[in-house]
C-alpha positions as CSV (number, residue, x, y, z in Angstrom):
1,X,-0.6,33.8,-61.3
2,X,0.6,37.4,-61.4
3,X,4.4,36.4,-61.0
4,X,4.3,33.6,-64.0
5,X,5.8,33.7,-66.8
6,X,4.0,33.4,-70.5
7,X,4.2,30.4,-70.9
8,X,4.5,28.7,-67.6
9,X,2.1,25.8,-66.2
10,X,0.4,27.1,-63.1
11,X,1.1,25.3,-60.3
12,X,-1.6,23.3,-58.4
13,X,-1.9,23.4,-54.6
14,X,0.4,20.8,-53.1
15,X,-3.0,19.5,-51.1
16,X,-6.1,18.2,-52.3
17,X,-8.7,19.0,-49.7
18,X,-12.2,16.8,-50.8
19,X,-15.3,18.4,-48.4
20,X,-17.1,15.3,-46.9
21,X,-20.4,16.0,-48.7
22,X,-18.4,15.6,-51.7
23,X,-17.7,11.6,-50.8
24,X,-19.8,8.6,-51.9
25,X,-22.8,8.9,-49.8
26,X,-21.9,5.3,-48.0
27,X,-18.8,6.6,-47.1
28,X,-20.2,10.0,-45.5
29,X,-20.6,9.4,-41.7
30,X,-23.9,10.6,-40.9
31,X,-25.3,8.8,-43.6
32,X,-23.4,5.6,-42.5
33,X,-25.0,5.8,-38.9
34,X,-28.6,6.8,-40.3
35,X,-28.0,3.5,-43.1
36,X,-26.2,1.0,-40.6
37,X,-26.6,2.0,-37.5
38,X,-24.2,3.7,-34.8
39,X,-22.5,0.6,-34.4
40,X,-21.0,0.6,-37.8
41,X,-18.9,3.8,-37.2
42,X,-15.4,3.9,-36.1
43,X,-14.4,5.9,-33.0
44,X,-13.2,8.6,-35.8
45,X,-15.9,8.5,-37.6
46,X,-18.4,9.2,-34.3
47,X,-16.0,12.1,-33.0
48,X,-16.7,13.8,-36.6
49,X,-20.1,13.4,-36.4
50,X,-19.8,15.8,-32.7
51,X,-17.3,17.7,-34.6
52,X,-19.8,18.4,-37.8
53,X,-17.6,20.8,-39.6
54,X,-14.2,20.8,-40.5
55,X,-11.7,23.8,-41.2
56,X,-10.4,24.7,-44.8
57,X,-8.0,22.6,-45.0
58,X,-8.9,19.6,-42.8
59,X,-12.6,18.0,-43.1
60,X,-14.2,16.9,-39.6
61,X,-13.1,13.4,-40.0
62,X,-9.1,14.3,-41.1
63,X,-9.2,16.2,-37.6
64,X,-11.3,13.3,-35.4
65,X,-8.7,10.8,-36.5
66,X,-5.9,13.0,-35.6
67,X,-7.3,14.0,-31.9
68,X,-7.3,9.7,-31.9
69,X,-4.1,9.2,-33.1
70,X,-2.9,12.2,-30.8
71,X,-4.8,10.6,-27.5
72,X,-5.1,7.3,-28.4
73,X,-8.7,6.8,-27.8
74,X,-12.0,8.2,-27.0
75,X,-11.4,7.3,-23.0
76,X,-8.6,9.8,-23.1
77,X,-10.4,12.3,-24.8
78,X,-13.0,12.3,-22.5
79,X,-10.7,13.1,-19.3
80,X,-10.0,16.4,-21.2
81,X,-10.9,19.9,-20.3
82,X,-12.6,22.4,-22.7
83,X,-9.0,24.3,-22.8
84,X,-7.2,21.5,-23.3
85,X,-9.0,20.3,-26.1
86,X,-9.3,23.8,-27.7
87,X,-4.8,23.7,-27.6
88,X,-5.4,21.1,-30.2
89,X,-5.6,22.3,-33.8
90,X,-9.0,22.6,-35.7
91,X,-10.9,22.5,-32.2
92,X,-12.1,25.7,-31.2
93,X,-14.9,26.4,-28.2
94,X,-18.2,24.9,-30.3
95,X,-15.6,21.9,-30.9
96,X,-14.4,21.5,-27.5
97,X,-18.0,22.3,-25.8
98,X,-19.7,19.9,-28.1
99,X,-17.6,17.0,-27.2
100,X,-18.0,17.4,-23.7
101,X,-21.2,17.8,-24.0
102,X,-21.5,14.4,-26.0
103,X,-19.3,12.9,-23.4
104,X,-21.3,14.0,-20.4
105,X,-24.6,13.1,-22.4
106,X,-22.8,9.7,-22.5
107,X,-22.3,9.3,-18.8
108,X,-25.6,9.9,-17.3
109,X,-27.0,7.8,-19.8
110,X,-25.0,5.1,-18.6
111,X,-25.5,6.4,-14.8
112,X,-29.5,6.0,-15.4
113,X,-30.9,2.4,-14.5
114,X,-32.6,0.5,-17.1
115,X,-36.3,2.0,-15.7
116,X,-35.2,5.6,-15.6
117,X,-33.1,5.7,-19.1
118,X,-33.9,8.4,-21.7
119,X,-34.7,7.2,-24.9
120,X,-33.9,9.9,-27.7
121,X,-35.1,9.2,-31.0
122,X,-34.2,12.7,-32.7
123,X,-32.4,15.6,-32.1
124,X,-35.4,17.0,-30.7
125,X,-35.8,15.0,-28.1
């Protein structure tokens, strides 16, 4: 504003950045899985979930989709390493570690036989 002119319209941002908490609270992904179940998310919309946060200009969601888009699908995404997923942008270490983390989680779950799975009905657990 220091280098308008009197008179002059202020110009806006070129990008409109809405925070996720500000969305309709169907549309918000946690509250989608805790209302219809994990089974109602997209692939996106589960990676932001493990993502929780997103950066200022990008919410969790913008940059799940893009990491899809960018490896096609979760299969790939899992093959990764830490420092490759931290090369892509808006995924630093508590990113990257958190989604291996929910990847490997993912594994020995399905590793386990139906006697010896863990059952995990909060964060908790």
């Amino acid at each position: 504003m220091e280098n308008q002119k009197k008179g002059e319209i202020a110009k806006e941002p070129s990008t409109y950045h809405t925070r996720i908490k500000d969305w309709p609270a169907d549309e918000r992904p946690r509250e989608k899985l805790l209302q219809q179940g994990a089974h109602a998310l997209s692939d996106a919309e589960l990676l932001a979930i493990i993502l929780r946060t997103g950066t200022g200009k990008h919410t969790a969601l913008d940059i799940a989709r893009k990491i899809l888009v960018q490896e096609r699908n979760l299969r790939a995404i899992a093959a990764k390493t830490a420092v490759e997923l931290m090369r892509m942008k808006g995924i630093g270490e508590a990113k990257a570690v958190g989604i291996i983390a929910a990847i490997e989680v993912g594994r020995r779950v399905q590793g386990t036989k139906d006697s010896e799975k863990i059952i995990v009905h909060s964060p908790e657990d």
